[in-house]
C-alpha positions as CSV (number, residue, x, y, z in Angstrom):
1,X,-9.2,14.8,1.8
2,X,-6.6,11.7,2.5
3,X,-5.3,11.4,5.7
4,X,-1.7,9.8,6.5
5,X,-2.6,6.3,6.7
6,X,-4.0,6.5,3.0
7,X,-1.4,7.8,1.8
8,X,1.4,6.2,3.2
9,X,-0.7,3.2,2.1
10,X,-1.2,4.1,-1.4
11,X,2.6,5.0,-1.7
12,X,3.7,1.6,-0.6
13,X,1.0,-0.1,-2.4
14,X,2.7,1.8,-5.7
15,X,6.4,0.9,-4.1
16,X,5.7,-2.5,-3.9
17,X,4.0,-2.8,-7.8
18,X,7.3,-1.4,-8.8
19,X,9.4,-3.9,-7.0
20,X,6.9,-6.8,-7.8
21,X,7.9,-6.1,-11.6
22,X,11.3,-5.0,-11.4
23,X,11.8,-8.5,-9.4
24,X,9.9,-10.4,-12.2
25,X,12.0,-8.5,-15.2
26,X,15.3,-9.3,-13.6
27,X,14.1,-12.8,-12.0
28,X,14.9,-11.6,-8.6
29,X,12.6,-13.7,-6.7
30,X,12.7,-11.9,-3.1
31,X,12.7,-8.2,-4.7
32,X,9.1,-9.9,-6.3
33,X,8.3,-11.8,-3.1
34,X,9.4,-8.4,-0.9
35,X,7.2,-5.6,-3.6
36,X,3.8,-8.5,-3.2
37,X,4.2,-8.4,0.2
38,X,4.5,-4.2,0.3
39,X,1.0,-4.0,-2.0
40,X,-0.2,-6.0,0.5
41,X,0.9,-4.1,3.5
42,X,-0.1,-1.4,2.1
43,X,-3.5,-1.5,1.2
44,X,-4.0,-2.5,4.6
45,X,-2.7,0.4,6.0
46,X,-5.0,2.4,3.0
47,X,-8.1,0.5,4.0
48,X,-7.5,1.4,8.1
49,X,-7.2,5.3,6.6
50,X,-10.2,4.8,4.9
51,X,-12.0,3.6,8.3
52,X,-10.5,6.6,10.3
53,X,-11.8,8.8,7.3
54,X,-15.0,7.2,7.4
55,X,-15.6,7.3,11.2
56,X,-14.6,11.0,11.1
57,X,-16.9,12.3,8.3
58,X,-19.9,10.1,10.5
59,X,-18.8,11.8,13.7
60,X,-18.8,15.3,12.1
């Protein structure tokens, strides 16, 4: 089962791929630079949730 932290992860990770391409089709460079920089935001906060989920499924 996800927790929070992987999905809010995933669902900026997502975010930021649609920006990253809307920015490319329309050659808006900071909607591309802002939607890289959400993927990579958030599958840092999807890797911590994977940790917690980790740690908790050891601990149980």
């Amino acid at each position: 089962m996800a927790n929070e932290d992987q999905f809010e992860g995933k669902t900026k990770d997502i975010g930021g791929k649609v920006k990253d391409e809307v920015g490319d089709a329309t050659g808006n460079d900071k909607m591309k630079h802002d939607g890289q920089a959400d993927q990579v935001e958030g599958k840092v906060q999807k890797a911590a949730g994977d940790s917690k989920e980790k740690l908790s499924d050891r601990d149980a």
